[in-house]
C-alpha positions as CSV (number, residue, x, y, z in Angstrom):
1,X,-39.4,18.4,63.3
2,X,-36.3,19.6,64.7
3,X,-35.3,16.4,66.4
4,X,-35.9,14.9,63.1
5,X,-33.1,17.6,61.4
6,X,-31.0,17.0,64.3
7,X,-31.1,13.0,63.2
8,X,-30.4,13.9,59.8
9,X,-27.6,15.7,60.3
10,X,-25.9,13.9,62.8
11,X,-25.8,10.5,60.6
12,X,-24.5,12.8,57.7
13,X,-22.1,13.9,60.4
14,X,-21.0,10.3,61.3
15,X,-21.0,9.0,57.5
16,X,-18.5,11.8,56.8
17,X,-16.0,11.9,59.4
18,X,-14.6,7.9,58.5
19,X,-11.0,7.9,57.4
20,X,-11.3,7.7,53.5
21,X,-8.5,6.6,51.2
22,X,-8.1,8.3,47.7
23,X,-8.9,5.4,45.0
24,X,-8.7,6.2,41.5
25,X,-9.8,3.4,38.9
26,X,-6.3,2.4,38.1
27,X,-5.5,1.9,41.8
28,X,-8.7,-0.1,42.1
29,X,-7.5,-2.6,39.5
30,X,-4.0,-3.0,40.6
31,X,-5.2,-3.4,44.2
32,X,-7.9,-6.1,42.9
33,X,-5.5,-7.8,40.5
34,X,-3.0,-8.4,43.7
35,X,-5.7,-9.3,46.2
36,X,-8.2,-11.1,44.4
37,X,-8.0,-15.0,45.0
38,X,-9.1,-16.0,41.7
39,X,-6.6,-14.4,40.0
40,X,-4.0,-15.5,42.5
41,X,-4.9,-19.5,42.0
42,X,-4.4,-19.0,38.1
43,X,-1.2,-17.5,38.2
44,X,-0.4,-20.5,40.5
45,X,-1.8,-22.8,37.7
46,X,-0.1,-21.0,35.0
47,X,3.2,-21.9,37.5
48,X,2.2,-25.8,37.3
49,X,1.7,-25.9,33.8
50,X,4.9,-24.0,32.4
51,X,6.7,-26.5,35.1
52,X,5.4,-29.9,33.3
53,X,6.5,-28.3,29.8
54,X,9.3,-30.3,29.6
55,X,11.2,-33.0,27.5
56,X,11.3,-34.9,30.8
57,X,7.4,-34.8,31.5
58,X,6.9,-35.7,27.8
59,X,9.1,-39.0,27.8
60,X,12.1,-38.2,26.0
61,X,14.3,-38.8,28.8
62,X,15.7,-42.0,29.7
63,X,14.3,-43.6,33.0
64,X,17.0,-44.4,35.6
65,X,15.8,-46.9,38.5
66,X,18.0,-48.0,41.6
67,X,16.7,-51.4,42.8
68,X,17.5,-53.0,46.2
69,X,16.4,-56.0,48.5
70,X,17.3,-57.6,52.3
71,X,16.4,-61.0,52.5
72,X,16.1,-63.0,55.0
73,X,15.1,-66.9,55.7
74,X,15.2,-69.3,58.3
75,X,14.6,-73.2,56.9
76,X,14.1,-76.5,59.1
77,X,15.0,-79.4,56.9
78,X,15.7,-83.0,57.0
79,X,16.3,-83.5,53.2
80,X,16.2,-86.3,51.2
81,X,19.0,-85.2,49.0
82,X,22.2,-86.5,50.9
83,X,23.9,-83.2,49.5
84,X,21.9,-81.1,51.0
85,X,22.3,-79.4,54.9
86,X,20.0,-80.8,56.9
87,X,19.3,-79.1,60.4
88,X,18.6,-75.3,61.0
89,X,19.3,-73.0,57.7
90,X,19.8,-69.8,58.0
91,X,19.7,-67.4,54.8
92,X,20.9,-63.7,54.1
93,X,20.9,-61.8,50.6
94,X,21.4,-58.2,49.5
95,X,20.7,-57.5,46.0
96,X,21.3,-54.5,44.1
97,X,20.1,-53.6,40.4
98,X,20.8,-50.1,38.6
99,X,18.6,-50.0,35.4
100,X,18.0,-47.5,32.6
101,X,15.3,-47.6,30.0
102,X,15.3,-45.4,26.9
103,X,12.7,-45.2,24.6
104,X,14.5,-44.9,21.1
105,X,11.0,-44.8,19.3
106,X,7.0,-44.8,19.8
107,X,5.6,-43.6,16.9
108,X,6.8,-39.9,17.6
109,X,4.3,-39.6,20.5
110,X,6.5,-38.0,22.4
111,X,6.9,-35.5,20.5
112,X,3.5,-35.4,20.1
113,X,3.2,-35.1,24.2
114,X,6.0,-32.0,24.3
115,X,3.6,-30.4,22.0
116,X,0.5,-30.9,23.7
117,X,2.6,-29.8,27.2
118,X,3.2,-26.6,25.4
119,X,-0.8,-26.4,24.3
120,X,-1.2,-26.6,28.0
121,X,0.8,-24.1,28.9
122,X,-0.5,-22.2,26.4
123,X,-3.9,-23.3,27.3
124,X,-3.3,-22.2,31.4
125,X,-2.2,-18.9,30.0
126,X,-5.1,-18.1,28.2
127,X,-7.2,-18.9,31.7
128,X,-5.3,-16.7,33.8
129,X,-5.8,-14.2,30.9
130,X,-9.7,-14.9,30.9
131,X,-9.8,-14.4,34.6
132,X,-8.2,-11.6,35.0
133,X,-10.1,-10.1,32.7
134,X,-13.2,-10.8,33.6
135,X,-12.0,-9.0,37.5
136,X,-10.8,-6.3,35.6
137,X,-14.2,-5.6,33.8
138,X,-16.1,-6.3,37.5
139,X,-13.5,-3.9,38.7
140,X,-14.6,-1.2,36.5
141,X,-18.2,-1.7,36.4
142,X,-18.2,-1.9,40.5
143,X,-16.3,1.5,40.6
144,X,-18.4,3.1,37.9
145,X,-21.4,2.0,39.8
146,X,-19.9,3.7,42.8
147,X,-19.2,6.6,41.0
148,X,-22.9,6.5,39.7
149,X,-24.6,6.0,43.1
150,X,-22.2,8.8,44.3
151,X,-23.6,11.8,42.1
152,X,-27.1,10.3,42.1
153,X,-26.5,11.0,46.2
154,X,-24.9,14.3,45.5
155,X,-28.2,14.9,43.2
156,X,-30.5,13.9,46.2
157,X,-28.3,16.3,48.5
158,X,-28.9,19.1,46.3
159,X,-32.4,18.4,45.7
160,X,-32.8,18.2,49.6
161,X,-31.1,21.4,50.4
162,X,-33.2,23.0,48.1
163,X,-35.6,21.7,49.6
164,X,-34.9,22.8,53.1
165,X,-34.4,26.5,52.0
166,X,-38.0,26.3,50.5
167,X,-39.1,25.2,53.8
168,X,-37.5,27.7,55.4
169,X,-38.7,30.1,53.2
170,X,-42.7,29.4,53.7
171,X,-42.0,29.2,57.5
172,X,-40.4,33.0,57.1
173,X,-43.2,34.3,54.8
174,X,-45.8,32.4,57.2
175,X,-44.4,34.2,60.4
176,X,-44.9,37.6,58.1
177,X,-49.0,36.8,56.7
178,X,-47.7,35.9,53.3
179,X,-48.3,31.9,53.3
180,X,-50.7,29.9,55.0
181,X,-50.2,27.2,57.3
182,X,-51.1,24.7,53.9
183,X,-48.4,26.2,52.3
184,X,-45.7,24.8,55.1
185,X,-46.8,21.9,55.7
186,X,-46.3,21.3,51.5
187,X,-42.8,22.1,51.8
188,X,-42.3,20.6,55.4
189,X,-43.5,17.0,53.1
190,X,-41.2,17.9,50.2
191,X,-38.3,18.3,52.6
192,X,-38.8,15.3,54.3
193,X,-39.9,13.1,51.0
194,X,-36.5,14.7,49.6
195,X,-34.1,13.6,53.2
196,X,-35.8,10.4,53.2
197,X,-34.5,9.2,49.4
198,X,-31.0,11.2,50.1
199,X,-30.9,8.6,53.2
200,X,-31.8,5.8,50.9
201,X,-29.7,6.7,48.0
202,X,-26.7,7.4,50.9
203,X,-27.3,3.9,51.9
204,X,-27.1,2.2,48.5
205,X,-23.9,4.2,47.5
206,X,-22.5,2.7,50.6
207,X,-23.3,-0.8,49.7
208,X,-21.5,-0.2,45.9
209,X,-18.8,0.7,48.2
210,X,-19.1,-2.9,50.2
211,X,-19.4,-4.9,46.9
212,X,-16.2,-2.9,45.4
213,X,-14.2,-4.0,48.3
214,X,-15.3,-7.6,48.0
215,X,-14.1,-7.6,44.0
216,X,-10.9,-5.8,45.6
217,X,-10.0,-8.1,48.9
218,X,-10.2,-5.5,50.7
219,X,-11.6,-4.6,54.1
220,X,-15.8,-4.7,53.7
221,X,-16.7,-1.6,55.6
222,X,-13.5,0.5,54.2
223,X,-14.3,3.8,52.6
224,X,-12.9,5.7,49.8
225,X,-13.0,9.0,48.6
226,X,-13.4,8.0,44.8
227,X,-10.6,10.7,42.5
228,X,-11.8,9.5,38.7
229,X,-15.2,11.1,37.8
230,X,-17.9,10.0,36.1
231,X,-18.0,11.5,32.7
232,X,-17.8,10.3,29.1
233,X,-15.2,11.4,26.3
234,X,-17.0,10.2,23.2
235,X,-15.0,8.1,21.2
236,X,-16.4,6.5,17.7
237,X,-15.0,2.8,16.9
238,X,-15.4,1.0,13.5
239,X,-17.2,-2.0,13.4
240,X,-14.8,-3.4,10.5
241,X,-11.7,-2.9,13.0
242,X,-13.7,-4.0,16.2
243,X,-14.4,-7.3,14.4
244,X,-10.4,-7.5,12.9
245,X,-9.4,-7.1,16.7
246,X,-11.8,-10.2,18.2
247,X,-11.1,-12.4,15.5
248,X,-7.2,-12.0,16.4
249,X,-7.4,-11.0,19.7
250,X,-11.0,-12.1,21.7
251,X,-9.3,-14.2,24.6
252,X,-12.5,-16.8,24.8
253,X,-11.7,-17.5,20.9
254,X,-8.0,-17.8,21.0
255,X,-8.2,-20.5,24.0
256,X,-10.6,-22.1,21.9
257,X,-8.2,-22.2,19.1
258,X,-6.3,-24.0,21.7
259,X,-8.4,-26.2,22.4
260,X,-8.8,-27.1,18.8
261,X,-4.8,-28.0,18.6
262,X,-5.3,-30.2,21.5
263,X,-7.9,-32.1,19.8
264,X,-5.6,-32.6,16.4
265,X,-2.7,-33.5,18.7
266,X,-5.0,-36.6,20.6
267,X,-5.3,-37.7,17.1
268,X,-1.8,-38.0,16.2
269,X,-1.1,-39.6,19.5
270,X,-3.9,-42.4,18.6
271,X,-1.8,-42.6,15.5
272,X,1.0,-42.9,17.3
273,X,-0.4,-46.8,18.5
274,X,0.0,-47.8,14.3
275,X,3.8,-47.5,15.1
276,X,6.1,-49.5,16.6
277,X,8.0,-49.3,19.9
278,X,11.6,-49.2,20.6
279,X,13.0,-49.3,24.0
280,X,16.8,-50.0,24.8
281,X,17.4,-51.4,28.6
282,X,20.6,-51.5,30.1
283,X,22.0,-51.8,34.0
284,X,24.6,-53.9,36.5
285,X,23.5,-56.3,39.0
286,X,25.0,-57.9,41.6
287,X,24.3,-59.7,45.2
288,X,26.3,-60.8,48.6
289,X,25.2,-63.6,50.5
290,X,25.3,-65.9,53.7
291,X,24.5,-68.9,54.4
292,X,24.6,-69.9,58.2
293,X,24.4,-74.1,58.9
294,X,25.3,-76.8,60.3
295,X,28.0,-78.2,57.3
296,X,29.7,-81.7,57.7
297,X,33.5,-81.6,57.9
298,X,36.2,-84.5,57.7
299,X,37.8,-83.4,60.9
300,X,36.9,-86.6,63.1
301,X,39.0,-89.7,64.3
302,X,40.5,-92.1,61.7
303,X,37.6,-94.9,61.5
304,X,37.8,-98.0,58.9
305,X,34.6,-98.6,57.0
306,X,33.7,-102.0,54.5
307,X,32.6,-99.9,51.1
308,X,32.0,-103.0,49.3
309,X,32.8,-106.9,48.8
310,X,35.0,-108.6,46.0
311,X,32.8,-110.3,43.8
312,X,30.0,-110.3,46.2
313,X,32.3,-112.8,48.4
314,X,31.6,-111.3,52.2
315,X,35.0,-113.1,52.8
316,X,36.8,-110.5,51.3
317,X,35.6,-106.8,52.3
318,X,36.8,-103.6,50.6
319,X,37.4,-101.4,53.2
320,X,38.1,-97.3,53.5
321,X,40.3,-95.9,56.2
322,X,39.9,-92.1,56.6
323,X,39.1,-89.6,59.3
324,X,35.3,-89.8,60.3
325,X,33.0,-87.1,59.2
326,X,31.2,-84.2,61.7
327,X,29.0,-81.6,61.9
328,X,30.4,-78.0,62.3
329,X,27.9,-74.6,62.6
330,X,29.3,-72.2,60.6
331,X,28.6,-69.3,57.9
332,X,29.7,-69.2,54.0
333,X,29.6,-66.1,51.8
334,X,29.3,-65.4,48.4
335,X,28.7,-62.7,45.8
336,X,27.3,-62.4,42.1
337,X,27.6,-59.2,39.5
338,X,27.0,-59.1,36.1
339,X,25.5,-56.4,33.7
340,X,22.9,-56.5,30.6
341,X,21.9,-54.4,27.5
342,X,18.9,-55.2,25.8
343,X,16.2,-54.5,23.2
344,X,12.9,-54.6,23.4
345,X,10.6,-54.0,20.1
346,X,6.9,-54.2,20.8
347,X,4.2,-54.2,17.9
348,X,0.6,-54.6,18.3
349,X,-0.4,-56.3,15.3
350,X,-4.5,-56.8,16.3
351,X,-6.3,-55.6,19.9
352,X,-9.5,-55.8,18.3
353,X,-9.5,-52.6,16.0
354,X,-9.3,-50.3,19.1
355,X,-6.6,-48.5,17.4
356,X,-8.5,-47.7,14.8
357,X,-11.9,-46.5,16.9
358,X,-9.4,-44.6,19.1
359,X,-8.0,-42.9,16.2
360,X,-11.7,-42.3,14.5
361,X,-13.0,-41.1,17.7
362,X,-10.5,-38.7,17.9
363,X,-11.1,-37.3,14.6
364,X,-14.5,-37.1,15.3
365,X,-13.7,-35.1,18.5
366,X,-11.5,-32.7,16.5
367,X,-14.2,-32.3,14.2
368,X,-16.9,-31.4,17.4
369,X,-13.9,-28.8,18.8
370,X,-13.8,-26.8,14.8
371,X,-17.5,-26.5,14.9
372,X,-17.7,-25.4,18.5
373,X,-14.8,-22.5,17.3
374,X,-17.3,-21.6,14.6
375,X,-20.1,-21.3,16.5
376,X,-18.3,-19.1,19.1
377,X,-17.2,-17.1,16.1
378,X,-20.5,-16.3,15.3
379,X,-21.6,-15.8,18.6
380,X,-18.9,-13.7,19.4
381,X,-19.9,-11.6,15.8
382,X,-23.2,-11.4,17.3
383,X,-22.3,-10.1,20.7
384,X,-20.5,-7.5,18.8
385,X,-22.8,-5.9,16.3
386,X,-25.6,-5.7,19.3
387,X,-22.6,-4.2,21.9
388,X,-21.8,-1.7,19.1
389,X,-25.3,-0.9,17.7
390,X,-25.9,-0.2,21.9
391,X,-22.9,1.4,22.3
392,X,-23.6,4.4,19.6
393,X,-27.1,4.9,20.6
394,X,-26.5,5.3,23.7
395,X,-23.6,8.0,22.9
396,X,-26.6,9.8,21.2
397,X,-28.6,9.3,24.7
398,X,-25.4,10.9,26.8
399,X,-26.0,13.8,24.5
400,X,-29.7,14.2,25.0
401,X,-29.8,14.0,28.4
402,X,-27.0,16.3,28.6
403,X,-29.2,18.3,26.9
404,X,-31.9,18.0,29.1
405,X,-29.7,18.4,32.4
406,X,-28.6,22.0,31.1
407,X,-32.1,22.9,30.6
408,X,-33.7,21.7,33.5
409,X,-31.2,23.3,35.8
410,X,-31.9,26.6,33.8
411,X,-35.4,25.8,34.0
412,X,-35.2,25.2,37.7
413,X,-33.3,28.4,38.7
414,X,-35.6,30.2,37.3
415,X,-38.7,28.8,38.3
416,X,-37.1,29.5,41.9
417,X,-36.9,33.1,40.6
418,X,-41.0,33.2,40.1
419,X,-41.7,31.4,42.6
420,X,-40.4,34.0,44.9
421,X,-42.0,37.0,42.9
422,X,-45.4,34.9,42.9
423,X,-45.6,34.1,39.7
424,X,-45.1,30.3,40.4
425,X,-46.8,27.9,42.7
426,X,-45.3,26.0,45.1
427,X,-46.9,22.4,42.9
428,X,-45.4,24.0,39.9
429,X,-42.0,24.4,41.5
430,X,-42.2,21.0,42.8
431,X,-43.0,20.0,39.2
432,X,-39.8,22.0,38.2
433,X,-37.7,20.8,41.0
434,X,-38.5,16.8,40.1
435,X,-37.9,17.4,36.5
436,X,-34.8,18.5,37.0
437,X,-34.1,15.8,39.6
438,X,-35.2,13.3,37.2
439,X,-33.1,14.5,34.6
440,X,-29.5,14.8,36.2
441,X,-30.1,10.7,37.6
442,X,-30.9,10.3,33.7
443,X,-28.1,11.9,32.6
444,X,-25.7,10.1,35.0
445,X,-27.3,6.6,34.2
446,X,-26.9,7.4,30.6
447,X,-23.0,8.2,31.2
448,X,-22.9,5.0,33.3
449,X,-24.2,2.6,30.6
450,X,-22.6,4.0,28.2
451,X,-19.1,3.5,29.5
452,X,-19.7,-0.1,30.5
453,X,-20.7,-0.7,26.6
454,X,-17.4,0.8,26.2
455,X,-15.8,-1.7,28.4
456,X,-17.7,-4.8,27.1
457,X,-16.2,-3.6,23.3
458,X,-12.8,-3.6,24.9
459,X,-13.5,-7.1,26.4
460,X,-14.5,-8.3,23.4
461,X,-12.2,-7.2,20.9
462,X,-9.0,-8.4,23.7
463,X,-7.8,-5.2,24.3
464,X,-8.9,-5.1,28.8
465,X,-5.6,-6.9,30.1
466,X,-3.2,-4.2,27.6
467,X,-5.3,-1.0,28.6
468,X,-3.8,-2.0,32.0
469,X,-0.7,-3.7,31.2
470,X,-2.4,-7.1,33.2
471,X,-1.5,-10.3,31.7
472,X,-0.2,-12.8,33.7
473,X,4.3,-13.2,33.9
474,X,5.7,-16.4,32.3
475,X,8.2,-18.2,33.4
């Protein structure tokens, strides 16, 4: 038995003497709001989407293209054509082209598109928002969980050491005659029933502490001495405003509003396909070239050659005196600019009737998005008359059990009292001491619920990321 205590109290020596860092709840959420990765990727995504907000991304901007091309070509040829170069060609060509294109109109769809870029924006926003909400309420729950596995150790602590001193007591009145060897080894199984659930309940309490520093990024096995305690300050909330605040505020409905503008922006943009299109097109051109052959030249010796006959009569030739003609290798160059403007109107006047499916579709997908915002309504409505009915009874369970605490601590003090006078029996104390035990984890799981009700209200009524000033930075 006492190498068992001697266990006992050197883990509860070990467990206590770790380094612990003071956290408070408001330290655990900007920690987790820093360190936890999926808040970090949607402030990344809120980064891409404000970036492609722009007139640029959305087509209003003229497109500016700088063409360019070497080419090269190497020809064997004995032509036909007696003005061509016969022999080994050799070909070189660098063109260049600057060209601009500028839609001048499209059936406003790119204004249409600059909309819709801002609805994404918008849209990326509201995802970041949802996110870091949702870590905000796992935040809270994880650290009132902590909190609550904390006192119900602190409640198996005192229930142990009380415990103990009955233990030591019997063993005392035993050594004296007054208590029989029954009588100790009752309390000797009530002190170790008691250390074994304070080990268990130390154990769980740790764990909380694990899966807080998984929501926070943190270091897994790092320990905190928790500041905030866990106790309730009873606040009433009208159902009327609760509702007033979702309707306007509940993050899940206003990206679904979104969502719903996206929808009635796809159809303008199949509309968009009824229109016309307008696009200007100017730019400069130009080339240089070479032409590397073998070109015939006049250059030779003077040579007399018959070019015809006079009246067919071979007697008398027509003759040509000049120099005689040779082959010289050498290279020619050239060049070519110009510029152009032009206009180009396109109009689809039939492509089956896709335009019109395209634009029926959409308006049949804008009609889905409006009745998926009214049944989230309603589901949201729901989720907040059951959260609110829970929410006030359990404010009327914080004060019952409180009730119950106070009395069963009275009840157990002074059932100690008669149990030392002889008036009470050890199985009725142990009755007593249980009751109370029972009662002060009631009372702190009563506390605990109630204040995550508390939190799910503030989820759903909007108000989590401005308790904590937590919505994600724009641009």
């Amino acid at each position: 038995m006492k190498y068992f205590i001697g266990i006992v109290f050197l883990f509860f020596l070990s467990v206590n003497v770790q380094a612990q860092e003071p956290l408070s709840l408001a330290r655990a959420i900007e920690l987790g709001l820093q360190n936890n990765f999926d808040v970090q990727i949607q402030k990344l995504e809120v980064d891409i989407a404000s970036g492609n907000n722009t007139w640029g991304q959305a087509g209003a901007l003229p497109t500016v293209n700088l063409n360019g091309n070497f080419n090269n070509n190497i020809n064997y040829r004995q032509p036909t054509n007696p003005f061509a170069v016969p022999g080994q060609n050799i070909s070189d060509n660098v063109i260049g082209q600057l060209d601009v294109q500028f839609v001048l109109f499209d059936g406003f769809f790119i204004r249409v598109s600059k909309r819709r870029l801002e609805q994404l924006e918008e849209l990326s926003y509201g995802n970041a928002t949802l996110v870091i909400e949702s870590t905000i309420q796992a935040i809270i729950l994880g650290y009132y969980q902590a909190l609550l596995e904390r006192e119900r150790t602190e409640v198996r602590r005192r229930v142990m050491q009380f415990s103990r001193e009955r233990y030591s007591y019997v063993k005392l009145r035993k050594e004296l005659g007054g208590a029989i060897t029954f009588d100790v080894l009752q309390a000797q199984n009530d002190y170790l029933t008691d250390s074994t659930n304070y080990l268990l309940t130390e154990q769980v309490y740790r764990n909380t502490i694990r899966n807080l520093n998984l929501i926070l990024n943190e270091d897994i096995n790092k320990t905190y001495e928790l500041t905030d305690s866990l106790e309730f300050i009873d606040e009433v909330y009208s159902f009327d405003d609760l509702r007033l605040k979702m309707n306007s505020s509940n993050t899940n409905l206003r990206n679904q509003f979104i969502n719903q503008e996206l929808f009635r922006l796809s159809t303008r943009a199949a509309m968009a396909d009824r229109y016309p299109t307008l696009t200007f097109s100017a730019g400069a051109n130009g080339s240089l070239d070479w032409l590397n052959a073998n070109f015939g030249s006049n250059t030779g010796p003077e040579v007399t050659t018959t070019v015809g006959y006079v009246n067919g009569n071979q007697d008398f030739p027509v003759t040509n005196t000049g120099p005689s003609r040779i082959l010289i290798n050498q290279t020619n160059d050239g060049y070519s600019y110009g510029a152009y403007g032009n206009f180009i109107l396109r109009y689809t006047l039939f492509n089956g009737g896709q335009i019109n499916r395209n634009i029926e579709n959409a308006k049949i997908r804008e009609r889905i998005a409006q009745l998926d915002t009214d049944q989230l309504k309603l589901s949201l409505e729901n989720d907040l008359i059951i959260t609110h009915e829970n929410y006030n009874l359990l404010r009327q369970l914080v004060e019952i059990a409180n009730v119950k605490l106070k009395a069963a601590e009275l009840n157990l003090e002074l059932g100690n009292e008669r149990y030392k006078n002889g008036a009470l029996s050890a199985i009725d104390l142990r009755i007593v001491q249980e009751a109370y035990q029972n009662a002060a984890l009631e009372n702190y799981l009563a506390i605990y619920s109630v204040l995550a009700r508390r939190t799910d209200l503030i989820r759903l009524t909007g108000g989590l990321v401005d308790q904590y000033n937590a919505r994600p930075e724009r641009n």
